[in-house]
C-alpha positions as CSV (number, residue, x, y, z in Angstrom):
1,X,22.0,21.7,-21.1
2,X,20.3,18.6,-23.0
3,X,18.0,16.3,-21.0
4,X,17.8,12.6,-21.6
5,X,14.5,13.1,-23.1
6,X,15.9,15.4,-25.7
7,X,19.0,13.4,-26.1
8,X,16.1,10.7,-27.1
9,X,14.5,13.0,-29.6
10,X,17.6,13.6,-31.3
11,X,18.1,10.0,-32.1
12,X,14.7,9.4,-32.9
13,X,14.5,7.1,-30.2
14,X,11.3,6.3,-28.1
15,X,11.3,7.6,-24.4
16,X,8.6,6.5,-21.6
17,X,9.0,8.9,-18.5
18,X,10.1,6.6,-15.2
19,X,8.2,5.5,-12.2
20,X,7.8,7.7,-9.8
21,X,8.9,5.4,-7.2
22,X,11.6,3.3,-8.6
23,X,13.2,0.5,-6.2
24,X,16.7,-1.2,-7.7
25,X,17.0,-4.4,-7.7
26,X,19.3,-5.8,-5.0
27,X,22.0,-7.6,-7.1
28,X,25.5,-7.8,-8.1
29,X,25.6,-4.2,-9.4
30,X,24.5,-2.7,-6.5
31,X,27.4,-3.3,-3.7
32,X,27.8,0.1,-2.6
33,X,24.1,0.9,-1.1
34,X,25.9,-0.7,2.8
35,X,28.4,2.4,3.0
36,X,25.4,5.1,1.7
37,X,26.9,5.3,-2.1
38,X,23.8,6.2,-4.4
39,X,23.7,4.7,-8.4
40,X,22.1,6.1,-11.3
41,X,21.3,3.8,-14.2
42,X,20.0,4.7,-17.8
43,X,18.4,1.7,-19.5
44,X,17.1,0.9,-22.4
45,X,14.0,-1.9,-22.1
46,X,11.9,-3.6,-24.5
47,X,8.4,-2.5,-25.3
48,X,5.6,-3.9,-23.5
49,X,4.5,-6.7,-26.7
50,X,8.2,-7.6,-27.2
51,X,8.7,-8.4,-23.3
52,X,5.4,-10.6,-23.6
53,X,7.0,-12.0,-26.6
54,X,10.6,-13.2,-24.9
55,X,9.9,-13.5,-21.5
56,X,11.2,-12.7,-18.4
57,X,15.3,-11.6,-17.7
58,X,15.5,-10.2,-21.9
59,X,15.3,-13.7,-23.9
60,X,16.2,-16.7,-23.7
61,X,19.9,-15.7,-24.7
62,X,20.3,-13.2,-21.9
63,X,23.8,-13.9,-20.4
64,X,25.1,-17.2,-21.7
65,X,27.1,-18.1,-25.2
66,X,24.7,-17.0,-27.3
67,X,24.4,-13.3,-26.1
68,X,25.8,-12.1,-29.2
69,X,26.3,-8.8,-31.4
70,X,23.2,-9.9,-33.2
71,X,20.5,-9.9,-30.1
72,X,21.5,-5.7,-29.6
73,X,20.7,-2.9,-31.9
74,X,23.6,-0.4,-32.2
75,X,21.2,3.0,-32.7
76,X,19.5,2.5,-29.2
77,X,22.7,1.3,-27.1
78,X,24.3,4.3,-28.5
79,X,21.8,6.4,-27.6
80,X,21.9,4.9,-24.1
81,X,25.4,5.3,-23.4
82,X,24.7,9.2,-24.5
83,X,22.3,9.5,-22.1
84,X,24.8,7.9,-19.3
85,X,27.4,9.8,-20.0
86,X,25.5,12.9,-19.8
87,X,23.9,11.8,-16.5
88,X,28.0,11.6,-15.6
89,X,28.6,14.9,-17.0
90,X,26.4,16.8,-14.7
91,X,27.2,14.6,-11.5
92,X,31.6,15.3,-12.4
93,X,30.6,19.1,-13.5
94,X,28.0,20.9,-12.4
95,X,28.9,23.3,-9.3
96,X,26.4,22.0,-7.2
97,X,25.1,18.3,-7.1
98,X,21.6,17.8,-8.6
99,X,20.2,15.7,-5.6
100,X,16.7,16.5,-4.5
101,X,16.3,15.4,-0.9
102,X,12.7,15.9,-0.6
103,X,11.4,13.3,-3.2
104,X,13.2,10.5,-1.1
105,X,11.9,12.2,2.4
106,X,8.2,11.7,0.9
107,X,9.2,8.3,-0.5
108,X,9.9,7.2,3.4
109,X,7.5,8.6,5.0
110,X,4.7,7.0,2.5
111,X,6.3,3.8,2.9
112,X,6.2,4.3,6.9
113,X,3.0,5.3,6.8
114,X,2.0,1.8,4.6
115,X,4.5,-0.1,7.0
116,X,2.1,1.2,9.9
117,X,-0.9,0.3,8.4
118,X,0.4,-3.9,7.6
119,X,1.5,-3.9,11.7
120,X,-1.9,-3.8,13.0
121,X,-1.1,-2.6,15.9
122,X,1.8,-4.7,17.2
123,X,4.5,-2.1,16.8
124,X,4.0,1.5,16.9
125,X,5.9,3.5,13.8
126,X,4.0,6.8,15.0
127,X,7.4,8.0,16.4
128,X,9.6,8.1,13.0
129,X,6.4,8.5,10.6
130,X,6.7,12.3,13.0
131,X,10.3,12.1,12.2
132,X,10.1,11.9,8.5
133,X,7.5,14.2,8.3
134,X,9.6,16.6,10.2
135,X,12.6,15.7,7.8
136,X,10.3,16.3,4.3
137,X,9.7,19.3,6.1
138,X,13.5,20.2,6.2
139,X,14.8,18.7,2.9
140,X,12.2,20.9,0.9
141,X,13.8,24.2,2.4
142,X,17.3,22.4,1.8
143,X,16.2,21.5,-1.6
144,X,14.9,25.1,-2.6
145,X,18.5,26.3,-1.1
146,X,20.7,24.2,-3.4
147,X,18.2,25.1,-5.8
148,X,18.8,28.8,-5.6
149,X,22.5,28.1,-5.2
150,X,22.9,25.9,-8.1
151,X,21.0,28.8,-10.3
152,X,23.7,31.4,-8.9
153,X,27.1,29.0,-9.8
154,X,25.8,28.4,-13.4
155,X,26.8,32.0,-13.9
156,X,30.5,30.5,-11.8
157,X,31.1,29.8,-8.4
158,X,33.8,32.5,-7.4
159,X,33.1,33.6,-4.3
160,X,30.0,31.1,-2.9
161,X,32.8,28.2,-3.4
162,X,32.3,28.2,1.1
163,X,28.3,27.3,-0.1
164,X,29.1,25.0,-2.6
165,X,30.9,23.0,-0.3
166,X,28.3,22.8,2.5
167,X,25.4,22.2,0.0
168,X,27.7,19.0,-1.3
169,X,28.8,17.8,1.5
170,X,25.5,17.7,3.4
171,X,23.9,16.4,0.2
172,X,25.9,13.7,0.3
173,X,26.2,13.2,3.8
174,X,22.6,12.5,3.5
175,X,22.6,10.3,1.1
176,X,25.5,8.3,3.3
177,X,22.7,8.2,6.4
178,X,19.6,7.0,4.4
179,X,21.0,4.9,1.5
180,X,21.5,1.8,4.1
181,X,18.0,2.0,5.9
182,X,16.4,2.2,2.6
183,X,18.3,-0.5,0.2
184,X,20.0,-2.8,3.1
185,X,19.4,-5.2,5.6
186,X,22.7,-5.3,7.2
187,X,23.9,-2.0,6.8
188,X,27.1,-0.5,7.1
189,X,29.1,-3.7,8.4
190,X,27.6,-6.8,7.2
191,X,27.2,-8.3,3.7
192,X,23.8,-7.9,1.7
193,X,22.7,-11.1,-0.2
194,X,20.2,-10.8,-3.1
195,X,16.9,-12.4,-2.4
196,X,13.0,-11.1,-2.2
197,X,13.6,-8.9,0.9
198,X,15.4,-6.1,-0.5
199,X,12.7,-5.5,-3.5
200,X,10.8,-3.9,-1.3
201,X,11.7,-0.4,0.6
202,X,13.3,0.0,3.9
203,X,13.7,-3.5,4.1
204,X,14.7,-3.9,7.6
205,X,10.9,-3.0,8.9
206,X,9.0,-5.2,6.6
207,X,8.6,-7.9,8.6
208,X,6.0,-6.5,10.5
209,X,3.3,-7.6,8.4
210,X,4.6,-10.7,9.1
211,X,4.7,-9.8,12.8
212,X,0.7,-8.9,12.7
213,X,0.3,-12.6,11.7
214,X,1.8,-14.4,15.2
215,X,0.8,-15.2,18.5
216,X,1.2,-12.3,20.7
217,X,2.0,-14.8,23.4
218,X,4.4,-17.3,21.1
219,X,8.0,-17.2,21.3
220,X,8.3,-16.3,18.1
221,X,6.4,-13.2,18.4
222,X,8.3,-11.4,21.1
223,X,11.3,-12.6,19.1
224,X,10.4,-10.4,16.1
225,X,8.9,-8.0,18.2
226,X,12.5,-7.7,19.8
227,X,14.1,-7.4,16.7
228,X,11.8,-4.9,14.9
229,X,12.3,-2.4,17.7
230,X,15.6,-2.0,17.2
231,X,15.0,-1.9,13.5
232,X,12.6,0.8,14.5
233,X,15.9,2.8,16.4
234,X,17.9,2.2,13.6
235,X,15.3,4.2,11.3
236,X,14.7,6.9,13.9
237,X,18.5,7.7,14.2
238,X,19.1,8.1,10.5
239,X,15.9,10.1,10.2
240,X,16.9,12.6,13.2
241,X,20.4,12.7,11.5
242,X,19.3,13.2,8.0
243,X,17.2,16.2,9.6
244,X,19.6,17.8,11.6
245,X,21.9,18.1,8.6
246,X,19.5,19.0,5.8
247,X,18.4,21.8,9.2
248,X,22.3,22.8,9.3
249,X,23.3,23.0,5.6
250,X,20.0,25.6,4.7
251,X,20.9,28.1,7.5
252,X,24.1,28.1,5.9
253,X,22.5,28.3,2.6
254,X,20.5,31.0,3.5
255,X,21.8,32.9,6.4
């Protein structure tokens, strides 16, 4: 099955590999991430000289009247809507889905780790930087297991359709738990606004490097402190979740 980078070469079009870490941006386009629903986005950008060249946001045309046929170039949109639609291929066909659970497990914890470091001391995140650890720990045996799995149903999925369906469903019960913590303020029940916030990771703990900057003894302080402890609960229980069912779906995977 064709990569994006080979669907690229075919059309002769440049490819750059992606960040490692990549954070979407918190806008219109992204409404599900409150209820755990991931996104996948192929994109086509400008080079570096031509972005210094038009500016910020894609020109000065970008989304008004004068966003016309004549500002895109046919070859590379159709090269990017190959690329999507082959991203959507795989997610609608193949057996089982290709999510890899420990990349985003390391994601957290280095960002935990970061988050612990900006605190100074005023709130302890030793308790769920043990938690994710524990979790990368479990989603690289679950992530070996689909791996194996997904090997085995290339060749068709009669008789491991009972595995298919755990791997699946615990990938994307995962992806339910952690998607809020990491993109979202507000979570599950409240509405998300665009703004600065949510262009950084796990968004709901950030403020503590603004914490590290008040009074101990101020009102404003124990305030924050107050509020970023329960952040700190709301991170733990997703974590221990996200572990217990990346624990469950690899004895099943394996046993």
């Amino acid at each position: 099955m064709s990569t994006v980078r080979e669907l690229a070469e075919e059309e002769g079009a440049p490819f750059r590999e992606p960040p490692a870490k990549y954070l979407p941006r918190k806008v219109g386009d992204q409404s599900f991430y409150g209820i755990g629903i991931p996104s996948a986005r192929v994109r086509t950008t400008f080079p570096p000289e031509t972005m210094k060249e038009i500016g910020a946001g894609g020109g000065w045309w970008y989304h008004s009247e004068y966003d016309t046929l004549d500002k895109c170039d046919p070859d590379t949109m159709y090269m990017a809507e190959k690329a999507q639609t082959l991203v959507l291929l795989r997610l609608c066909t193949l057996p089982v889905l290709p999510f890899r659970i420990e990349a985003l497990a390391d994601w957290m914890l280095d960002t935990l780790e970061e988050l612990e470091g900006k605190a100074e001391g005023t709130l302890s995140l030793e308790g769920i930087i043990e938690k994710a650890t524990r979790f990368k720990e479990r989603a690289a045996e679950l992530d070996e297991a689909t791996h194996r799995l997904s090997a085995r149903s290339e060749e068709g999925v009669k008789g491991q359709e009972g595995e298919v369906r755990v791997a699946n469903g615990c990938l994307m019960r995962v992806s339910r738990i952690l998607n809020p913590v990491n993109y979202t303020l507000r979570g599950r029940h409240d509405q998300d606004y665009y703004g600065a916030e949510y262009v950084k990771p796990i968004p709901i703990l950030q403020p503590v490097s603004e914490l590290a900057t008040l009074n101990p003894d101020a009102t404003e302080f124990k305030a924050l402190k107050t509020k970023l402890v329960r952040a700190r609960n709301v991170v733990s229980d997703a974590l221990e979740e996200a572990k217990w069912i990346s624990s469950y779906a690899t004895e099943r995977l394996v046993g």
